[in-house]
Predicted model as a PDB file, atoms N, CA, C, CB and O in Angstrom, pLDDT in the B-factor column:
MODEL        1                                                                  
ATOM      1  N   UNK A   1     123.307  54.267  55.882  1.00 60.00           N  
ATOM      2  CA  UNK A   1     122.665  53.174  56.575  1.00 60.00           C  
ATOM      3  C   UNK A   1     121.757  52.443  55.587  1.00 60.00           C  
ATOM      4  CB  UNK A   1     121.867  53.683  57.807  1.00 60.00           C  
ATOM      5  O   UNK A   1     121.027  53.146  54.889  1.00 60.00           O  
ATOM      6  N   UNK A   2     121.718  51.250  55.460  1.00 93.00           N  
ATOM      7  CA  UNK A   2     121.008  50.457  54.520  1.00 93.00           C  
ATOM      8  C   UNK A   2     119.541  50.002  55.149  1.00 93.00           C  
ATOM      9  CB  UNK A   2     121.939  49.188  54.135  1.00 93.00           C  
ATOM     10  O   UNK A   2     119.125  49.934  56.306  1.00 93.00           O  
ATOM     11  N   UNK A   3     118.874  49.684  53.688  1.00 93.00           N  
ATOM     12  CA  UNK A   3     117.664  49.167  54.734  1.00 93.00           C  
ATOM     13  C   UNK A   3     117.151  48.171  55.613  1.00 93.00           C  
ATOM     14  CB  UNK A   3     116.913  49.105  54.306  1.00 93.00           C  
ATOM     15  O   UNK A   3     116.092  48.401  56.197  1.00 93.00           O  
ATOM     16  N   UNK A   4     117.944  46.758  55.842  1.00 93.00           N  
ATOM     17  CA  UNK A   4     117.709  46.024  56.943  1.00 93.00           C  
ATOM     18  C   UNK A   4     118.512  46.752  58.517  1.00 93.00           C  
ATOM     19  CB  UNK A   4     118.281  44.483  56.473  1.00 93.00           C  
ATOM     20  O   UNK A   4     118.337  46.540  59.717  1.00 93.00           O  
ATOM     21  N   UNK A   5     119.317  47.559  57.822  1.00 93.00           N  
ATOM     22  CA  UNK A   5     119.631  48.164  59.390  1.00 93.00           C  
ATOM     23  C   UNK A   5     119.205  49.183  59.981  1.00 93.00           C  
ATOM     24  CB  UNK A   5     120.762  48.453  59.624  1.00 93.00           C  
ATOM     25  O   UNK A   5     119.646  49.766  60.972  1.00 93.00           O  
ATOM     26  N   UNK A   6     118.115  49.433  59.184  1.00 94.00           N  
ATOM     27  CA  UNK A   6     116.980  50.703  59.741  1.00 94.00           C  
ATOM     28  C   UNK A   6     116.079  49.886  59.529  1.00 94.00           C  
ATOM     29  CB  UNK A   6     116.715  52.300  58.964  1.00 94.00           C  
ATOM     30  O   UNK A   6     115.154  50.692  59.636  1.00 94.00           O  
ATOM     31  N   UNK A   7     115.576  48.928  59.312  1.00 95.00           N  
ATOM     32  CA  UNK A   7     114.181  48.163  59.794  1.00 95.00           C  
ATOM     33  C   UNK A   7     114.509  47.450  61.138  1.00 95.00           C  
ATOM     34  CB  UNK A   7     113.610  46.928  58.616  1.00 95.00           C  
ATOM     35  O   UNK A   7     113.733  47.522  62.091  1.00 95.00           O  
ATOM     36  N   UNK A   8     116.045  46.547  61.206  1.00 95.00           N  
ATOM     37  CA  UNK A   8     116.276  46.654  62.499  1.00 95.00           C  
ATOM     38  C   UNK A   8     116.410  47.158  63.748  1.00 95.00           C  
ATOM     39  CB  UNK A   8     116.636  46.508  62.499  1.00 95.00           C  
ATOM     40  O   UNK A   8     116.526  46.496  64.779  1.00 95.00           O  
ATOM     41  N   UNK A   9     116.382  49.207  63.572  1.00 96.00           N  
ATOM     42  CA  UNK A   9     116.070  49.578  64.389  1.00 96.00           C  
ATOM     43  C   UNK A   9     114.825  50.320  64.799  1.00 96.00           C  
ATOM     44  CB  UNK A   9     116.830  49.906  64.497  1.00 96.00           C  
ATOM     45  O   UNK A   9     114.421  50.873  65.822  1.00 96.00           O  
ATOM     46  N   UNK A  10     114.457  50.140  63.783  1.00 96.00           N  
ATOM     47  CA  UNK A  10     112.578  50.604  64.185  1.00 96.00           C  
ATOM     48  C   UNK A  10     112.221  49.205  64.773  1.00 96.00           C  
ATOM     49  CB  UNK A  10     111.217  51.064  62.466  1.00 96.00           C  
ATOM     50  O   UNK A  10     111.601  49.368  65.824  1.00 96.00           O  
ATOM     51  N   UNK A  11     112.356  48.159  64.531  1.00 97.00           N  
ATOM     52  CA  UNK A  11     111.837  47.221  65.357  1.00 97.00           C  
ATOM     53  C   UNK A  11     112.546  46.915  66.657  1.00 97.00           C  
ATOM     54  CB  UNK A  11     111.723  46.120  64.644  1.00 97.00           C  
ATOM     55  O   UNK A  11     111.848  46.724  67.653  1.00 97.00           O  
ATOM     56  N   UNK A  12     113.565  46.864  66.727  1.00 97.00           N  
ATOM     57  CA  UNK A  12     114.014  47.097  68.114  1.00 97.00           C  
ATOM     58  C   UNK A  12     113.468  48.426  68.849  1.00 97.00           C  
ATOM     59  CB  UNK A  12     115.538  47.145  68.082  1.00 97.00           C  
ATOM     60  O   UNK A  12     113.491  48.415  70.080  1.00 97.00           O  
ATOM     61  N   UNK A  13     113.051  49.398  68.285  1.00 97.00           N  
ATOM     62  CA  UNK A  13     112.528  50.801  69.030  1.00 97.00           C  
ATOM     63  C   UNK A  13     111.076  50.384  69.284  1.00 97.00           C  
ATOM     64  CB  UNK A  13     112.628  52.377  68.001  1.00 97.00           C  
ATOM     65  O   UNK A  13     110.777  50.371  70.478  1.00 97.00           O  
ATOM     66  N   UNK A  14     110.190  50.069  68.499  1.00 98.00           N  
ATOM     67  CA  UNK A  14     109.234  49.311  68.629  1.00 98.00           C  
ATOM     68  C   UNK A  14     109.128  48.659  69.758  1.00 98.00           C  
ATOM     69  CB  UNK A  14     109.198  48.612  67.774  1.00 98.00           C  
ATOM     70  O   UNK A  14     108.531  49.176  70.702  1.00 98.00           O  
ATOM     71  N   UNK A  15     109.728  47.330  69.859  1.00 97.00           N  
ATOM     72  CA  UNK A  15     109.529  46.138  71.042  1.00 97.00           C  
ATOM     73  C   UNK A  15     110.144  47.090  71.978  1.00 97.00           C  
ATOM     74  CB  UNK A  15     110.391  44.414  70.890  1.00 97.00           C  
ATOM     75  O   UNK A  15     109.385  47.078  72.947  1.00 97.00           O  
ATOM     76  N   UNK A  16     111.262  48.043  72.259  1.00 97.00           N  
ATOM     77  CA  UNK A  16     111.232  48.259  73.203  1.00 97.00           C  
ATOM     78  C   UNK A  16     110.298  49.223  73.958  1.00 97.00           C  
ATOM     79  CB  UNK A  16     112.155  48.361  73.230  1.00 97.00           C  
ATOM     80  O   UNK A  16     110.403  49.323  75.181  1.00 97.00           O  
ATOM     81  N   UNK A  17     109.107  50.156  73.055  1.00 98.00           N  
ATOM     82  CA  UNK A  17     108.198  50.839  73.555  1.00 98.00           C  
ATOM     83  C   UNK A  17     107.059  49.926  74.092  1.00 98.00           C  
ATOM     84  CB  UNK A  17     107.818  51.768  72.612  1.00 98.00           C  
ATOM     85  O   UNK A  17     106.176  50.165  74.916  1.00 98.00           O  
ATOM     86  N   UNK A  18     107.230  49.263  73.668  1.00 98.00           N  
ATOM     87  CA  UNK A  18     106.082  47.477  73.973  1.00 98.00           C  
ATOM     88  C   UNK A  18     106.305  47.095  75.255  1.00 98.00           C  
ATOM     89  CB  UNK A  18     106.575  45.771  72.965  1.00 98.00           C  
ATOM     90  O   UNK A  18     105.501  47.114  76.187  1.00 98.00           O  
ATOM     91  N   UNK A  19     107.661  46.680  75.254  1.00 98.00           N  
ATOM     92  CA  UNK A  19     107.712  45.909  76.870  1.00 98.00           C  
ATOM     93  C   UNK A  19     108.060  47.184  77.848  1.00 98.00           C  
ATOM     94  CB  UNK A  19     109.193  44.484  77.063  1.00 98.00           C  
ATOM     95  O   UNK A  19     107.900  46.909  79.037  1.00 98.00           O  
ATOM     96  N   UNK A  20     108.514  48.553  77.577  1.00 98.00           N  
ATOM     97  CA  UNK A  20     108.555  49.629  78.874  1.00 98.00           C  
ATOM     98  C   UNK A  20     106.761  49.747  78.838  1.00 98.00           C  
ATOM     99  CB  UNK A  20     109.659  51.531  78.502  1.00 98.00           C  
ATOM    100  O   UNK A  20     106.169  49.721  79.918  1.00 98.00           O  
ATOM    101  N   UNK A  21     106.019  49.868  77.614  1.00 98.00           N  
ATOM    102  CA  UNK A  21     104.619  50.404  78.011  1.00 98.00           C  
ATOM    103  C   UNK A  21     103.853  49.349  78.839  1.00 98.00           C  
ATOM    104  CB  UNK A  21     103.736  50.781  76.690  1.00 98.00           C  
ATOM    105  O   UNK A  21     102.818  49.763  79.361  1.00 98.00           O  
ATOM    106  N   UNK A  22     104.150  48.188  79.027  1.00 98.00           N  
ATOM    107  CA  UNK A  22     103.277  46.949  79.502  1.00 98.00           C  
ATOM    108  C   UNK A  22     103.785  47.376  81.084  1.00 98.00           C  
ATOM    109  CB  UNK A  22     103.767  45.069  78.766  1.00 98.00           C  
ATOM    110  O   UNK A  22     102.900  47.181  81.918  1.00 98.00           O  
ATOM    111  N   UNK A  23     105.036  47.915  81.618  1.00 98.00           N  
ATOM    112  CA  UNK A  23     105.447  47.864  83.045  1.00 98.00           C  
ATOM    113  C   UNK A  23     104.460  49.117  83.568  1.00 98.00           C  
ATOM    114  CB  UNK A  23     107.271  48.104  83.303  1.00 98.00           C  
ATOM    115  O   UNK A  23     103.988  50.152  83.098  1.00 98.00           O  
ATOM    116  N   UNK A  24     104.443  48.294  84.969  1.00 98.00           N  
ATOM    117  CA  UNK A  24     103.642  49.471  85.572  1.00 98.00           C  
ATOM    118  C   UNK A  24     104.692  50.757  86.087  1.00 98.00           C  
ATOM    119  CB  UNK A  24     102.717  48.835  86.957  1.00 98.00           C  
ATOM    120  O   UNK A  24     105.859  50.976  85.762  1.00 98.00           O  
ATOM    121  N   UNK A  25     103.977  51.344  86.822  1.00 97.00           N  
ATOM    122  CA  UNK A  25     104.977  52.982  86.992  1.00 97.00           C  
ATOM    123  C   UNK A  25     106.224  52.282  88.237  1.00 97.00           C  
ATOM    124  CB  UNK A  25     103.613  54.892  88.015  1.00 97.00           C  
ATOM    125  O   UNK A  25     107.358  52.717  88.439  1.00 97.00           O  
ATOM    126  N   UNK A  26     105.731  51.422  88.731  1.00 98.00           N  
ATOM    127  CA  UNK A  26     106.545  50.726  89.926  1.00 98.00           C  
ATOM    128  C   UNK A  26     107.775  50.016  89.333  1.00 98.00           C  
ATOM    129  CB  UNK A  26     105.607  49.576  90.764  1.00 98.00           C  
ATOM    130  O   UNK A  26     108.951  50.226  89.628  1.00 98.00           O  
ATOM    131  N   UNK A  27     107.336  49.229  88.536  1.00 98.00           N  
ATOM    132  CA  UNK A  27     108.540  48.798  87.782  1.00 98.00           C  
ATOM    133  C   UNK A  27     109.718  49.533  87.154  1.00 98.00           C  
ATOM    134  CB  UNK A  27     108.106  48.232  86.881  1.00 98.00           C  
ATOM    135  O   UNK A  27     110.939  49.470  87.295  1.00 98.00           O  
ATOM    136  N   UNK A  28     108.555  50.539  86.114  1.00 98.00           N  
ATOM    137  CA  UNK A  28     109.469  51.647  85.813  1.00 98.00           C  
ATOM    138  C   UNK A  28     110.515  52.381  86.779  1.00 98.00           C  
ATOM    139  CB  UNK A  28     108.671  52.577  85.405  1.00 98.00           C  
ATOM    140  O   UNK A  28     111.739  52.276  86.869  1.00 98.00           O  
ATOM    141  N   UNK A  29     109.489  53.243  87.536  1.00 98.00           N  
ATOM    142  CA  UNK A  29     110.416  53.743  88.585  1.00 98.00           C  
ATOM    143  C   UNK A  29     111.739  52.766  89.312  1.00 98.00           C  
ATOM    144  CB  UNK A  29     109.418  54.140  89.703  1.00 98.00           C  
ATOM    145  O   UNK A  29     112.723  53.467  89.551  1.00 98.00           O  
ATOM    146  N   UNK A  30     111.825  52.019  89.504  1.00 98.00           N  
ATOM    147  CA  UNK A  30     112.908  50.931  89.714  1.00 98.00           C  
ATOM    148  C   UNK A  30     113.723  50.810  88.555  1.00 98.00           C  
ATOM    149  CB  UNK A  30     112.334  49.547  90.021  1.00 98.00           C  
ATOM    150  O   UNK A  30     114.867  50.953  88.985  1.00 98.00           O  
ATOM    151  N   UNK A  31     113.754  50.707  87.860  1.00 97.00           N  
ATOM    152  CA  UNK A  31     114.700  51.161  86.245  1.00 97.00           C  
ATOM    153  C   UNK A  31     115.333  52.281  86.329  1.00 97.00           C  
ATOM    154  CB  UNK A  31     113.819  51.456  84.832  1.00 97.00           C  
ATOM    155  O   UNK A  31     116.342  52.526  85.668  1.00 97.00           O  
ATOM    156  N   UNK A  32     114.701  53.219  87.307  1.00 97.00           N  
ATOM    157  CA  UNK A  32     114.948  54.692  87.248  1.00 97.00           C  
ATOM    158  C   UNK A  32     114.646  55.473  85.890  1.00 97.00           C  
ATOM    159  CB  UNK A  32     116.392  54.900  87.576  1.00 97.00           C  
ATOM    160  O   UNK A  32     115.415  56.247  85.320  1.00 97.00           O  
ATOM    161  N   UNK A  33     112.623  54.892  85.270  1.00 97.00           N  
ATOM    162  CA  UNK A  33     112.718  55.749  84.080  1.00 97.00           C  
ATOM    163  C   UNK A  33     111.270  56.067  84.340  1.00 97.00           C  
ATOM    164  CB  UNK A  33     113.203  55.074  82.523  1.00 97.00           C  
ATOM    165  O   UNK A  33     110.452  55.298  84.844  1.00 97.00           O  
ATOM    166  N   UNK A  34     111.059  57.307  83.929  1.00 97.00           N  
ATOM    167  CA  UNK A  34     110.380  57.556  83.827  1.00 97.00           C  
ATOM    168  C   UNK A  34     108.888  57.346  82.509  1.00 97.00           C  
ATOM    169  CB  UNK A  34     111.005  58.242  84.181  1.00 97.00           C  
ATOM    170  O   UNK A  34     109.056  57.456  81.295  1.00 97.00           O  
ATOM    171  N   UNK A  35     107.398  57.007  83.256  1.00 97.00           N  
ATOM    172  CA  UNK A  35     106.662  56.833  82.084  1.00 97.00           C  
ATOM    173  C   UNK A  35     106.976  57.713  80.715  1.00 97.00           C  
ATOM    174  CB  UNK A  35     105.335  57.062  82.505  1.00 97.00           C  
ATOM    175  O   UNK A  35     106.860  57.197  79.603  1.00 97.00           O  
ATOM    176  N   UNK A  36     107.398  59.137  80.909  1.00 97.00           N  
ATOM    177  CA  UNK A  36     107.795  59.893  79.857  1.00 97.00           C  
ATOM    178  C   UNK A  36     108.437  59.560  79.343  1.00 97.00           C  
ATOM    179  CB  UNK A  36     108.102  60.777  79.897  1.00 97.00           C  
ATOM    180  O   UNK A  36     108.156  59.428  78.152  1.00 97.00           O  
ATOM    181  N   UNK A  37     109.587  59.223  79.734  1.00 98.00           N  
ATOM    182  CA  UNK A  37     111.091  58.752  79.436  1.00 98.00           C  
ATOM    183  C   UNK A  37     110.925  57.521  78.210  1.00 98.00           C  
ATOM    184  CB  UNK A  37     111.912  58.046  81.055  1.00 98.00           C  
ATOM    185  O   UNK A  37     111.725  57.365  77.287  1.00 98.00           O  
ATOM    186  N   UNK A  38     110.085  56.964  78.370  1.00 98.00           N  
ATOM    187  CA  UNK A  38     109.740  55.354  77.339  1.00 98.00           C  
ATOM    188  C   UNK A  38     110.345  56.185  75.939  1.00 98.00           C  
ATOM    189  CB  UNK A  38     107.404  54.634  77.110  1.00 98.00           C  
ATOM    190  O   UNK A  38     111.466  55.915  75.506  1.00 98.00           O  
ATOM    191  N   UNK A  39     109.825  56.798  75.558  1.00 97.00           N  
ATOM    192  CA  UNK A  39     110.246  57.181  73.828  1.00 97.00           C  
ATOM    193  C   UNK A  39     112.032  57.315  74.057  1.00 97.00           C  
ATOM    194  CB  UNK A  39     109.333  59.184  73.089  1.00 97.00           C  
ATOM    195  O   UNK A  39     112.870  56.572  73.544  1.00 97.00           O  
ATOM    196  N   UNK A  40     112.246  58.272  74.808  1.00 97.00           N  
ATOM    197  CA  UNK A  40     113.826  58.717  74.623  1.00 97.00           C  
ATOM    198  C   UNK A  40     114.335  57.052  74.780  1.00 97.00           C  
ATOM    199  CB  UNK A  40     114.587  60.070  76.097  1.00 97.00           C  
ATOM    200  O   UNK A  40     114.508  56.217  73.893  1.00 97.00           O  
ATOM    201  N   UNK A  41     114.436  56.977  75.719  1.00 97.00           N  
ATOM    202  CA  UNK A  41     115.067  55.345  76.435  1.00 97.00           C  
ATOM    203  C   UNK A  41     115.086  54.396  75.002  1.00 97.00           C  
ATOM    204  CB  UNK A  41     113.656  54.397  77.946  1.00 97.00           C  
ATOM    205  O   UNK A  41     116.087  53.792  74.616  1.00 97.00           O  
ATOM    206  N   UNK A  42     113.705  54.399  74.270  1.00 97.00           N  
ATOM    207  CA  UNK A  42     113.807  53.438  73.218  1.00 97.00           C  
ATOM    208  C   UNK A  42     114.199  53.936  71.810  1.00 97.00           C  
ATOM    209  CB  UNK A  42     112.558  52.780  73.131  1.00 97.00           C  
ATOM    210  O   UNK A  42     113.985  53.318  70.768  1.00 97.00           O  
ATOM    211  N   UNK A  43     114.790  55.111  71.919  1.00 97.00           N  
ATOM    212  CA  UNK A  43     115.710  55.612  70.431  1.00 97.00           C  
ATOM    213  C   UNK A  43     116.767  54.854  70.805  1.00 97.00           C  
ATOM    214  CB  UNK A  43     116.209  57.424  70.098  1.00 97.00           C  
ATOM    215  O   UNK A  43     117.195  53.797  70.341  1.00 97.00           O  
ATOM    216  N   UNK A  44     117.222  55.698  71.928  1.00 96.00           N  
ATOM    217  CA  UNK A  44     119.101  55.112  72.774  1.00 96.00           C  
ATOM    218  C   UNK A  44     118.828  53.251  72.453  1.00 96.00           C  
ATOM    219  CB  UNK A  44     119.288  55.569  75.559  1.00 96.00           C  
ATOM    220  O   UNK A  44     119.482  52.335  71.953  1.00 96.00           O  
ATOM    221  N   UNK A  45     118.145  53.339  72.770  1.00 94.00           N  
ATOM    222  CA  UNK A  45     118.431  51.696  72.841  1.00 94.00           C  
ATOM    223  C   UNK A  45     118.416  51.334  71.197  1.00 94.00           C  
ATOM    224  CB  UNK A  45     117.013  50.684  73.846  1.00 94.00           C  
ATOM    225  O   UNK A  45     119.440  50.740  70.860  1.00 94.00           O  
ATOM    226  N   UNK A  46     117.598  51.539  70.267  1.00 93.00           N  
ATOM    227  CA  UNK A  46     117.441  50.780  68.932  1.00 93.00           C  
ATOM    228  C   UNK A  46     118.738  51.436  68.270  1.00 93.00           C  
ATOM    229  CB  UNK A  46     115.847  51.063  68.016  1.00 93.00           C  
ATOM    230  O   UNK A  46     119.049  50.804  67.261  1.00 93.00           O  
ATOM    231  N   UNK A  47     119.754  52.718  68.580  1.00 89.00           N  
ATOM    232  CA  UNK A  47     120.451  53.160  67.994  1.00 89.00           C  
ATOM    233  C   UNK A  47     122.208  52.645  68.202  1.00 89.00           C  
ATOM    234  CB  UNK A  47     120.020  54.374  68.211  1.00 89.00           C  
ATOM    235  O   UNK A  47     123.308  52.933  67.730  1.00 89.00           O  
ATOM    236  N   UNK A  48     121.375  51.339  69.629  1.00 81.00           N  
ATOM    237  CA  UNK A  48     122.835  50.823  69.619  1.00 81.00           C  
ATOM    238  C   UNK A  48     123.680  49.856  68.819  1.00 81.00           C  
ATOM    239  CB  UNK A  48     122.972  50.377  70.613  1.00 81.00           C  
ATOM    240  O   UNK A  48     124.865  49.687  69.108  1.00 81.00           O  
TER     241      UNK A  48                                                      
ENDMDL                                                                          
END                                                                             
């Protein structure tokens, strides 16, 4: 893996711990994720 495509996914893992941490638990829960869940949810996602 080169390095703009691992800076691309730390920043996509990033923004996505950003906008799950700004939702409240209501929102979350409607996603079906849990406040815990924010880290796992935003590997899966930057690793796509």
């Amino acid at each position: 893996m080169n390095f703009s495509r691992s800076f691309n996914n730390w920043r996509k893992y990033r923004q996505t711990i950003t906008e799950l941490g700004r939702m409240t638990n209501r929102e979350l829960h409607d996603l079906g994720i849990d406040r815990s869940d924010i880290h796992r949810v935003a590997r899966e996602a930057s690793s796509r």
